[in-house]
Backbone as ProteinMPNN parsed JSONL, in Angstrom:
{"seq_chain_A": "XXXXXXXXXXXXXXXXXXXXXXXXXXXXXXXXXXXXXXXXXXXXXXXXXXXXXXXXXXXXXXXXXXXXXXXXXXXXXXXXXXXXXXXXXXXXXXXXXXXXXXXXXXXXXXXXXXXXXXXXXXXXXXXXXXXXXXXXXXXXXXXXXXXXX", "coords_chain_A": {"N_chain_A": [[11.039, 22.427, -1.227], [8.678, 20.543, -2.599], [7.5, 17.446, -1.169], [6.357, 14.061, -0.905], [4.798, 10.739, -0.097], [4.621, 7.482, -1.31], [3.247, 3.972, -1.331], [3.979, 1.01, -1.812], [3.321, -2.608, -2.202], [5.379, -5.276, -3.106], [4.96, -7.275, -5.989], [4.244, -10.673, -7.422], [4.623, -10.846, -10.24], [6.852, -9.701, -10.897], [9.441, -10.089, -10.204], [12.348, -11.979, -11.232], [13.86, -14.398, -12.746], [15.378, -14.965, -10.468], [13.715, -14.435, -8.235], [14.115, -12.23, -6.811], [13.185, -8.532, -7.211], [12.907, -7.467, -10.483], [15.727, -5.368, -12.099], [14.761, -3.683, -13.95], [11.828, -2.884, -12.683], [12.022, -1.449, -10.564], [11.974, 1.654, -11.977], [9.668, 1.011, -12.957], [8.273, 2.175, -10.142], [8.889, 3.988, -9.7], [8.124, 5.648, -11.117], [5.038, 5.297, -10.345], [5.168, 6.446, -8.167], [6.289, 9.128, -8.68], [3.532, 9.799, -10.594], [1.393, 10.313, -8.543], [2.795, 12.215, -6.758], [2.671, 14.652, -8.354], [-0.384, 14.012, -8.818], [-1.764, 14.525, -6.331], [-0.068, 17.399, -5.968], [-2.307, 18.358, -7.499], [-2.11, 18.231, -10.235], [-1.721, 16.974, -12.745], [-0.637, 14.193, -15.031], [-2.272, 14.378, -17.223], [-3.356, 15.935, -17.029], [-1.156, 18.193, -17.565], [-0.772, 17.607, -20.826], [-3.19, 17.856, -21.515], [-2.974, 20.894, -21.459], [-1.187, 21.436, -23.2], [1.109, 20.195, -22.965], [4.282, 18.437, -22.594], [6.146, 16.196, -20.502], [9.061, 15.045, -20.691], [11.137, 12.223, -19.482], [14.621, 13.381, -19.542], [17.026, 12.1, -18.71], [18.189, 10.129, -15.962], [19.614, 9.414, -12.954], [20.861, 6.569, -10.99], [20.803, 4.021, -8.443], [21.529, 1.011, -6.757], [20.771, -0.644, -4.139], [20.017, -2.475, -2.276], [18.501, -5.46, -2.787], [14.648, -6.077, -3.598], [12.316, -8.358, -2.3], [9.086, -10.503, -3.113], [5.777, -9.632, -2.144], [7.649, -8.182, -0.486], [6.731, -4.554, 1.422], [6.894, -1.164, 0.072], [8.602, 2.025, 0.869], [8.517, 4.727, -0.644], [9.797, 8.06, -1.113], [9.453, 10.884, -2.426], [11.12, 13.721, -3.647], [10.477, 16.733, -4.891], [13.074, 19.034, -6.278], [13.651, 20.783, -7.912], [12.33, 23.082, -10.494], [12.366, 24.882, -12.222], [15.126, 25.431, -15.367], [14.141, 22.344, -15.37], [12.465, 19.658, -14.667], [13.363, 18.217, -11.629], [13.311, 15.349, -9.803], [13.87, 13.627, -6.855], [14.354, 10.403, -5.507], [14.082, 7.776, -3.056], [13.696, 4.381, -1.743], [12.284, 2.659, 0.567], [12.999, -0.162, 2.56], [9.386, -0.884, 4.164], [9.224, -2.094, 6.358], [11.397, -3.078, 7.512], [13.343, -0.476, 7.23], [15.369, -0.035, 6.31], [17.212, 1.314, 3.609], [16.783, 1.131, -0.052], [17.542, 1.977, -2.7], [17.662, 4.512, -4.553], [17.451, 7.259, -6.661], [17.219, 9.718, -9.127], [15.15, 11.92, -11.171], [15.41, 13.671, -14.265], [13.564, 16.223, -16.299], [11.777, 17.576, -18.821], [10.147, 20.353, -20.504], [8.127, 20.289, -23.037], [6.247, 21.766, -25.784], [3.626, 20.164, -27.018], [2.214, 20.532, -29.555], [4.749, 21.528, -31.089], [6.782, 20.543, -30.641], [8.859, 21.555, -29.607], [11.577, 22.386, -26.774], [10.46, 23.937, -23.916], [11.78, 26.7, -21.535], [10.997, 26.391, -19.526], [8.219, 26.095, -16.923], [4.785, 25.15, -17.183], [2.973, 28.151, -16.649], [0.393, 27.811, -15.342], [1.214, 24.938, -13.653], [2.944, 25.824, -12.5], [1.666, 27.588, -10.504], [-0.122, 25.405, -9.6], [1.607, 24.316, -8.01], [2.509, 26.018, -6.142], [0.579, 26.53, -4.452], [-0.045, 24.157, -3.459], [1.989, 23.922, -1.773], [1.738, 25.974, -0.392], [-0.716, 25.088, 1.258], [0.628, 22.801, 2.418], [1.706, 23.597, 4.331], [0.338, 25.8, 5.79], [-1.317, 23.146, 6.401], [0.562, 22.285, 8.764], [0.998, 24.532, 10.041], [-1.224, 24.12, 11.461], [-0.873, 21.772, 12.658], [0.956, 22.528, 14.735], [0.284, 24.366, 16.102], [-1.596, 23.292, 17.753], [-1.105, 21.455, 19.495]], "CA_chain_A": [[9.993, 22.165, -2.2], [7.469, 19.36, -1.977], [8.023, 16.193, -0.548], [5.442, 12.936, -1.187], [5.339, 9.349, -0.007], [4.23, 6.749, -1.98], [3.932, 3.178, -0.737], [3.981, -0.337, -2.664], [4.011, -3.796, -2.195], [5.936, -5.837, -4.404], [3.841, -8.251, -6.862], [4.817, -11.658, -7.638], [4.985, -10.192, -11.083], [7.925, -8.227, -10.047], [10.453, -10.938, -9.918], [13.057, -12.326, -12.358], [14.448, -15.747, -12.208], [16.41, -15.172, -9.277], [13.196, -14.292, -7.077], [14.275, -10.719, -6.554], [12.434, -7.453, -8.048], [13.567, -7.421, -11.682], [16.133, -3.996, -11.76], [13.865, -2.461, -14.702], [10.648, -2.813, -12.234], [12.316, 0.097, -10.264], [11.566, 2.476, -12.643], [7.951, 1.338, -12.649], [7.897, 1.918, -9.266], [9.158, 5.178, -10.024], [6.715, 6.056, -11.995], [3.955, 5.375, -9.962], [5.094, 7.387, -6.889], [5.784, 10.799, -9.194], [2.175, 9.891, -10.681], [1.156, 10.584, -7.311], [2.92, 13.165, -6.535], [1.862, 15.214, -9.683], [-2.286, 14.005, -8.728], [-1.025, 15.319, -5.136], [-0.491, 18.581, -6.15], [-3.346, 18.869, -8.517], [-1.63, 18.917, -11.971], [-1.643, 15.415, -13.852], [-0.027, 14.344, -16.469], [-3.253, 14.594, -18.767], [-3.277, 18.182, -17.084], [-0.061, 19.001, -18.623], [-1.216, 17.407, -21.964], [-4.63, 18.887, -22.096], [-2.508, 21.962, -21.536], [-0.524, 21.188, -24.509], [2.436, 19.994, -23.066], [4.662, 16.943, -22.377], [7.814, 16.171, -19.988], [9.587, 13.29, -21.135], [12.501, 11.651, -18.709], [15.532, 13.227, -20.329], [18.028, 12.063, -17.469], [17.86, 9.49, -14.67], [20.791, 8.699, -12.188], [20.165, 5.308, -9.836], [21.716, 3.425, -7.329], [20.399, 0.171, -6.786], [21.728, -0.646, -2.647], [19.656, -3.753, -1.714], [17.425, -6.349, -3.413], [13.726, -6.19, -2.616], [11.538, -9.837, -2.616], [8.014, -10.855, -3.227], [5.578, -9.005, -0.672], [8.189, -6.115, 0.6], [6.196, -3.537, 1.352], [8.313, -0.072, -0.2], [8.106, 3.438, 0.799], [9.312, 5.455, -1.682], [9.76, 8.737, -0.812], [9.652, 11.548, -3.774], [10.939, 14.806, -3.588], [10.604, 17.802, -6.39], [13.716, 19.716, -6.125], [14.039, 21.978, -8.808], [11.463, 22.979, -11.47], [13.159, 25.574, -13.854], [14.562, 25.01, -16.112], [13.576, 21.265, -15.814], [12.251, 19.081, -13.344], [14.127, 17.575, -10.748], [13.008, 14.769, -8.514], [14.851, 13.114, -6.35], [13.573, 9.285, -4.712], [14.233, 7.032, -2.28], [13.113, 3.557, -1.287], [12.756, 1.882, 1.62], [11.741, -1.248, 2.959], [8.808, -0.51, 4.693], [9.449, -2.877, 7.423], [13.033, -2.921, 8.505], [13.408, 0.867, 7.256], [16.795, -0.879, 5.505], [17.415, 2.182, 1.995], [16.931, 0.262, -0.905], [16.889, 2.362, -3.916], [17.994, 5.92, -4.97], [17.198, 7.443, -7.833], [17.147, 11.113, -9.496], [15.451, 12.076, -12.607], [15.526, 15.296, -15.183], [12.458, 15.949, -16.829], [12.167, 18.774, -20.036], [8.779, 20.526, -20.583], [8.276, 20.145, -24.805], [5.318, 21.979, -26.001], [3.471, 18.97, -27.875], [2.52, 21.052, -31.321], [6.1, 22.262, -32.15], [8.45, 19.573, -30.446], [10.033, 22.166, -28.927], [11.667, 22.646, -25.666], [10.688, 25.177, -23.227], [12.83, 25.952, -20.426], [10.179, 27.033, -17.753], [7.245, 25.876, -16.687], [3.518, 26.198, -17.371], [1.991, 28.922, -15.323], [-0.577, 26.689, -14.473], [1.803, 24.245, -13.201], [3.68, 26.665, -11.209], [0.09, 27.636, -9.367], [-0.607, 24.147, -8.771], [3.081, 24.052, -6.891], [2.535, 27.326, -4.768], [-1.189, 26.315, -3.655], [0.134, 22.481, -2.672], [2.992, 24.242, -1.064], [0.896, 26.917, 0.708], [-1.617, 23.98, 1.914], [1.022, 21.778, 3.589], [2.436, 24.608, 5.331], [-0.528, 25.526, 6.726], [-1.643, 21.813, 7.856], [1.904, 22.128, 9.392], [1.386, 25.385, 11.257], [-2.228, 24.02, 12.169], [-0.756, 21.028, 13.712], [1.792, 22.589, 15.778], [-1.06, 24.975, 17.026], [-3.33, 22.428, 18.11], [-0.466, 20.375, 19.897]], "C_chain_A": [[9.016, 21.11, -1.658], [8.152, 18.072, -1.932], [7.04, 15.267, -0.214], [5.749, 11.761, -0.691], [4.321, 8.9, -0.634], [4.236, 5.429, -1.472], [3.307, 1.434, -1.697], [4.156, -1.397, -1.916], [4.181, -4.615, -3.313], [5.013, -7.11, -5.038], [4.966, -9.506, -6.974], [5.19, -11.239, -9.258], [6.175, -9.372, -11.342], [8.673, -8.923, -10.52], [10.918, -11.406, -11.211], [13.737, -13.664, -11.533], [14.948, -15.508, -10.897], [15.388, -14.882, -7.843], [13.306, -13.369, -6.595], [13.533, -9.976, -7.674], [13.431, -7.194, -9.289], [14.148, -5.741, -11.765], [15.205, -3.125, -12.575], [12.248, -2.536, -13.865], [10.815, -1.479, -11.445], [11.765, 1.425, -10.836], [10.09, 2.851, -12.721], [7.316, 2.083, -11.259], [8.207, 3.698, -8.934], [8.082, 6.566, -10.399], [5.627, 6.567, -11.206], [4.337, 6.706, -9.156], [5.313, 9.149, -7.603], [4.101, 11.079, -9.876], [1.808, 10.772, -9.643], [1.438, 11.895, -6.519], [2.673, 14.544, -7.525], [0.336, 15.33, -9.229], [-2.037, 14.968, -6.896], [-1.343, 17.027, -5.256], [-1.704, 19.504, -7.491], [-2.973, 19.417, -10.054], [-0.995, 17.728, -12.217], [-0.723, 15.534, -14.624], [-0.817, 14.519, -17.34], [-3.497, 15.966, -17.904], [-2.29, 18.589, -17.825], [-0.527, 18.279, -20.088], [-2.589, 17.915, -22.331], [-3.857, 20.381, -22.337], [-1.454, 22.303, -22.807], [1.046, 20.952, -24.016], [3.103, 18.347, -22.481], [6.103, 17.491, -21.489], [8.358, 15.062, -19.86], [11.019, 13.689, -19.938], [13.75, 12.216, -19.809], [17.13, 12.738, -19.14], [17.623, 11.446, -16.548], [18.961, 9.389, -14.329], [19.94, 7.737, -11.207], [21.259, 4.493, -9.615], [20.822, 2.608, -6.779], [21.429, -0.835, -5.259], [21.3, -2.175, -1.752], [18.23, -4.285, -2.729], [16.205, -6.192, -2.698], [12.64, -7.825, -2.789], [10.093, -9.693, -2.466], [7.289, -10.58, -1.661], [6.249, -8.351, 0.109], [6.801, -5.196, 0.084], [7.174, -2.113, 1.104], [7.363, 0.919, 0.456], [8.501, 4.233, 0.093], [8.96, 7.29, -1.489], [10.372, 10.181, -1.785], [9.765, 12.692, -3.434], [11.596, 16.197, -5.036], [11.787, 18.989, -5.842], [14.111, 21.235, -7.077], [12.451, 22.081, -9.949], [11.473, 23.834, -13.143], [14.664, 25.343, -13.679], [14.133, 23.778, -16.532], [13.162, 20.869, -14.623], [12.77, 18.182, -12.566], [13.251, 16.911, -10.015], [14.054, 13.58, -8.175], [13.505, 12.005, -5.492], [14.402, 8.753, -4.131], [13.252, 6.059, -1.675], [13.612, 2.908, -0.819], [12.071, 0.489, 1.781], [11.039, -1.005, 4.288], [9.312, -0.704, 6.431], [10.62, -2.944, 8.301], [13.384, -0.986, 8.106], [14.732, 0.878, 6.395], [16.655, 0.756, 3.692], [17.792, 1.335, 1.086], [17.347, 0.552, -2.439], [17.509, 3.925, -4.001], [17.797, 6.688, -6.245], [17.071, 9.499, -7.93], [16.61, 11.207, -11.16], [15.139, 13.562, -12.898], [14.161, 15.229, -16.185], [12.291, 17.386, -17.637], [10.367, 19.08, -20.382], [9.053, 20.893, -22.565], [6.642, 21.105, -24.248], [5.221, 21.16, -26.879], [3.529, 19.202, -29.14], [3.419, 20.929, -31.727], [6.949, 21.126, -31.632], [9.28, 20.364, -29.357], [10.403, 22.362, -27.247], [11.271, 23.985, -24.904], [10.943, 25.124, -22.12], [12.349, 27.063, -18.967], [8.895, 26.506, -17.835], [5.896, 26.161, -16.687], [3.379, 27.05, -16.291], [0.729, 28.301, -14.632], [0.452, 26.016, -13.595], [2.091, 24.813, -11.646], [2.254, 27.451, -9.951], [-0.126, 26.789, -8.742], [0.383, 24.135, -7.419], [2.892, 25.248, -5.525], [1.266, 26.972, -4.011], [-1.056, 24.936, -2.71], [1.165, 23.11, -0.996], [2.374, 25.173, 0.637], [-0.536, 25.618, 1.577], [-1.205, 22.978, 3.152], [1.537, 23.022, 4.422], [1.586, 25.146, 6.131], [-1.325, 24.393, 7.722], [-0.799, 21.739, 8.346], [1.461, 22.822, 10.385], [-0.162, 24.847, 12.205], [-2.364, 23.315, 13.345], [0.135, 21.374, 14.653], [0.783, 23.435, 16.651], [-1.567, 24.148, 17.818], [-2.33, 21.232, 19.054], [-0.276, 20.998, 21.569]], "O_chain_A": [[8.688, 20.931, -0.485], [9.164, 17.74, -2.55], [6.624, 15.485, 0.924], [6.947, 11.481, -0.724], [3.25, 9.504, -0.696], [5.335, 5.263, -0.944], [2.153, 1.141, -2.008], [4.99, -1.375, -1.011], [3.413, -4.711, -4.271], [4.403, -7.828, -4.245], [6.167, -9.419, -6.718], [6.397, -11.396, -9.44], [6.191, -8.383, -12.075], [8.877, -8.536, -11.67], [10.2, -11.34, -12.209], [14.006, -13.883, -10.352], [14.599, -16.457, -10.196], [15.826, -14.99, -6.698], [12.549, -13.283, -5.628], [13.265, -10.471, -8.769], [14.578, -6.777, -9.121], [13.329, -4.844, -11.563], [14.836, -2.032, -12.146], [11.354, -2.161, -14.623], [10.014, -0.55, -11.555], [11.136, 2.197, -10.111], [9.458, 3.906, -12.656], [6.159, 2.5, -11.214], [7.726, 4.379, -8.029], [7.637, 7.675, -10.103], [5.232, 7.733, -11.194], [3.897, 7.819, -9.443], [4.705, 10.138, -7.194], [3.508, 12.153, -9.772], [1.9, 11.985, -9.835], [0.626, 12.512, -5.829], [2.46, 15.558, -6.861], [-0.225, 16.425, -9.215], [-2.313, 16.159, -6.755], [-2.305, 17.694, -4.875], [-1.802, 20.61, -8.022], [-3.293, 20.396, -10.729], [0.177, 17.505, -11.915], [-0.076, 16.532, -14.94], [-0.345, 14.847, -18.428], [-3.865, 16.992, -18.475], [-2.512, 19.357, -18.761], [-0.661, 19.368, -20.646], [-2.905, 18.329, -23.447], [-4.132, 21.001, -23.364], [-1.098, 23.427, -23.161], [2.013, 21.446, -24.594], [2.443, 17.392, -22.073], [6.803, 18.498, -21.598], [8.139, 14.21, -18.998], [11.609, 14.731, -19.654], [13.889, 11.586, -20.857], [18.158, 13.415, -19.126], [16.629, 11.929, -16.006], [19.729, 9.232, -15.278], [18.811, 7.935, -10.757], [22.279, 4.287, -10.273], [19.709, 2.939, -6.37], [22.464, -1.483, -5.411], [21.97, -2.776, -0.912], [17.297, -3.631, -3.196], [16.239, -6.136, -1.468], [12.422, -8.057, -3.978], [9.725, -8.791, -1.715], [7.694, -10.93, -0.552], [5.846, -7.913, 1.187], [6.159, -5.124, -0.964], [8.132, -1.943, 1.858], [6.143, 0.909, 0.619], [9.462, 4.611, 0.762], [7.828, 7.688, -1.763], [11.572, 10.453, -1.821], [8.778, 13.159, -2.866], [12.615, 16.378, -5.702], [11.4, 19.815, -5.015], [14.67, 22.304, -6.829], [11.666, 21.139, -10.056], [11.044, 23.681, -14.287], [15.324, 25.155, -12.657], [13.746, 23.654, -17.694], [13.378, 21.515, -13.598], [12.539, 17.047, -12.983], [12.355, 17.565, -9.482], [14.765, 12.885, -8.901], [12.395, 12.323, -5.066], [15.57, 9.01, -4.419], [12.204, 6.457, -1.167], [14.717, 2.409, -1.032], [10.995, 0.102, 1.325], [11.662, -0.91, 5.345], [9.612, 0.099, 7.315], [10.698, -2.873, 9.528], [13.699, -0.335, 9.103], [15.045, 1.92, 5.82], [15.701, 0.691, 2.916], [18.876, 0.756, 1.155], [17.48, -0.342, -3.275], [17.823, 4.27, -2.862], [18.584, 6.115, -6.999], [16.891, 10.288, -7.003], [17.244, 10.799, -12.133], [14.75, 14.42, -12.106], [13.84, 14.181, -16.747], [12.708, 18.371, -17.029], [9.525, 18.188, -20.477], [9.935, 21.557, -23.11], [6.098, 21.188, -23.147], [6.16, 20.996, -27.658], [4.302, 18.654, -29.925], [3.479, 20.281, -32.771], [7.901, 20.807, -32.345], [10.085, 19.944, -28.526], [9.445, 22.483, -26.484], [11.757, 25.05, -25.283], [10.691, 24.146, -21.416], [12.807, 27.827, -18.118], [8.42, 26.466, -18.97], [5.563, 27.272, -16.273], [3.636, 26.723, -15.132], [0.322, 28.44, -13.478], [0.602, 26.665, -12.56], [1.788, 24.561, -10.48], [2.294, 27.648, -8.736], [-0.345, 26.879, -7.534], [0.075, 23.999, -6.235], [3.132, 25.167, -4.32], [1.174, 27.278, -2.822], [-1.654, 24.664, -1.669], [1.073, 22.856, 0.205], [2.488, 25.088, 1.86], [-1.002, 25.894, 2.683], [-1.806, 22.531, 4.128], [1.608, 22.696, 5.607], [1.892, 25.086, 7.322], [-1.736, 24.429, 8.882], [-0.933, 20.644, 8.893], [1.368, 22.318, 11.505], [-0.262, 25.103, 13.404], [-3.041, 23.482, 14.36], [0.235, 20.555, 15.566], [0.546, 23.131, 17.82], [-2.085, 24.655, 18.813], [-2.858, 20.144, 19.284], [0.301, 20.32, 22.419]]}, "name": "protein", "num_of_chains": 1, "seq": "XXXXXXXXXXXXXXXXXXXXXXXXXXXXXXXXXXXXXXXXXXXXXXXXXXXXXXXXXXXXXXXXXXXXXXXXXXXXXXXXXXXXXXXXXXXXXXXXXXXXXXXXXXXXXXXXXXXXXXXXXXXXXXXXXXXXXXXXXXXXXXXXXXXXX"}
């Protein structure tokens, strides 16, 4: 499937008494990098809500392997594994610098249509366009660069 990097440095904002990245900043950090990978393949989150739909977090697993401090630079590295019937991504963060795995994470994500509440357990057709066109794009800058090498 698709596979995104994302890359952060940590804010002084970040930190909790102890001078390390507070554990619920993770999540933010989370956040951002599926943002990203979502604007990436050309289908937002106010694309899926103009489209009338929502995918709330119903499921995270995380594994939290090393502390990160004020000014790490992360890489966080996001990949969409599944998409029916929910969405799977799977992360990983590193520290930029030593390359050290800091971070692990997996979440589950449920497509609601917004009107009714209700779950549905496949994906817009839009969506699924955006995914085959991103998909078909890197695979060609792939085969372009082994050409050209």
């Amino acid at each position: 499937m698709i596979k995104t990097t994302t890359y952060i440095e940590v804010q002084f904002y970040d930190l909790d008494p102890m001078n390390i990245v507070w554990h619920g900043n993770y999540l933010k950090y989370l956040e951002q990098a599926r943002c990203e990978m979502f604007d990436k393949i050309n289908y937002s989150y106010m694309d899926m809500h103009n489209d009338g739909f929502m995918f709330p977090i119903v499921k995270m697993d995380m594994k939290y392997i090393k502390s990160l401090n004020f000014g790490d630079r992360i890489r966080i590295g996001c990949e969409l594994e599944e998409i029916e019937p929910s969405i799977i991504i799977k992360y990983t963060i590193y520290n930029d610098k030593t390359e050290e795995k800091i971070f692990t994470a997996r979440s589950m994500q449920m497509c609601v249509d917004i009107k009714t509440k209700e779950t549905i357990y496949e994906i817009p057709k839009k969506m699924k366009e955006k995914i085959t066109e991103y998909e078909k794009f890197i695979e060609n800058n792939f085969n372009n660069d082994i050409d050209n090498k």
